[in-house]
C-alpha positions in Angstrom: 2.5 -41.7 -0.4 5.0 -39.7 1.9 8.3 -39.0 0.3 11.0 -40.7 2.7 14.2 -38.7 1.0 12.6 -35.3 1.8 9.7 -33.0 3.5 7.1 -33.2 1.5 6.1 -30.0 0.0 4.4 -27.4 1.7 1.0 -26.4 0.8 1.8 -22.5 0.2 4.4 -23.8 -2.7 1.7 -25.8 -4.4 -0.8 -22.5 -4.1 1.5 -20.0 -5.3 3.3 -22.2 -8.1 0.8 -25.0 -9.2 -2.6 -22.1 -8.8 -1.9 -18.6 -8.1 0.9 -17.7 -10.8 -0.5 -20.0 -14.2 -4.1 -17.9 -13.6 -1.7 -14.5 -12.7 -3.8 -14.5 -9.8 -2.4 -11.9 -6.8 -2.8 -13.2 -2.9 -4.7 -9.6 -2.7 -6.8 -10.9 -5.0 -7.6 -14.4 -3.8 -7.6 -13.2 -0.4 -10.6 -10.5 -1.3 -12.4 -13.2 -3.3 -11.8 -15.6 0.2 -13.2 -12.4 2.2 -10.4 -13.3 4.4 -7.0 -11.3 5.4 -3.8 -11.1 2.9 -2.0 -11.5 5.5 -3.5 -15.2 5.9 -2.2 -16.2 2.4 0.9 -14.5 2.7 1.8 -16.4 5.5 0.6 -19.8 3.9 2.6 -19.1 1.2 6.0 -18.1 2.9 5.0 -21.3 4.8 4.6 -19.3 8.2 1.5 -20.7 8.7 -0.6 -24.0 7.8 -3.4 -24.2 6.0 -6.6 -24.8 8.2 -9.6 -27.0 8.2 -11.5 -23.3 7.2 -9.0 -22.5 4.9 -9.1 -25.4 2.8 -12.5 -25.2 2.4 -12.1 -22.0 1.2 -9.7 -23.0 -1.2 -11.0 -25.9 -2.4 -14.4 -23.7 -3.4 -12.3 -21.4 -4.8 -10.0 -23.1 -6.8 -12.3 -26.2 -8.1 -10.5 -28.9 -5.6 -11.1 -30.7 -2.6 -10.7 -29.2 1.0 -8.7 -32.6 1.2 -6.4 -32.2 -1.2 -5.1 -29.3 0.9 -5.4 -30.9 4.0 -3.2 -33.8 3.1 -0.8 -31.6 1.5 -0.5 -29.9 4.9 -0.8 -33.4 7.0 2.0 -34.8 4.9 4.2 -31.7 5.3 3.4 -31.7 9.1 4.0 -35.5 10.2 7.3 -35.5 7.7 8.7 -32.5 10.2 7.8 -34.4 13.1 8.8 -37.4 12.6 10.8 -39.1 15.6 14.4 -39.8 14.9 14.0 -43.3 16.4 10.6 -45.3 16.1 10.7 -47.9 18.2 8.5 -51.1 18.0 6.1 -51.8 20.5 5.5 -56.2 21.3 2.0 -55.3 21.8 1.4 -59.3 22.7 
């Protein structure tokens, strides 16, 4: 369920807080493991950037989840900051 009081967590926050740091694992070393640039999980985790389809799978082999776990983290986090101000409702008969 999608908080309605806030923005949902970003996925970076869960990687870094709920993964990297209760392993002590580094981005330079997750990102070498991934074969992919730090720059990638920096940027995930400063919540510059979103986590992608590829990504999440990469993450999810990585760190024993579900490439849907992270996409929903990031879904959630994206519809929350786009939500309309209004939503009108549509008589659709």
């Amino acid at each position: 369920m999608i908080p309605t009081n806030r923005i949902p967590t970003h996925p970076g926050v869960i990687l870094l807080e709920e993964f990297l740091e209760p392993i002590n694992l580094t981005q330079v070393a997750l990102a070498t493991h991934l074969n992919i640039p730090v720059q990638r999980i920096n940027e995930i985790i400063r919540g510059k950037r979103g986590v992608t389809p590829d990504t999440a799978w990469l993450l999810a082999q990585a760190l024993n989840t579900t490439p849907e776990f992270w996409m929903n983290l990031q879904t959630n986090h994206d519809l929350a900051l786009n939500k309309p101000k209004e939503i009108k409702a549509i008589a659709l008969i």
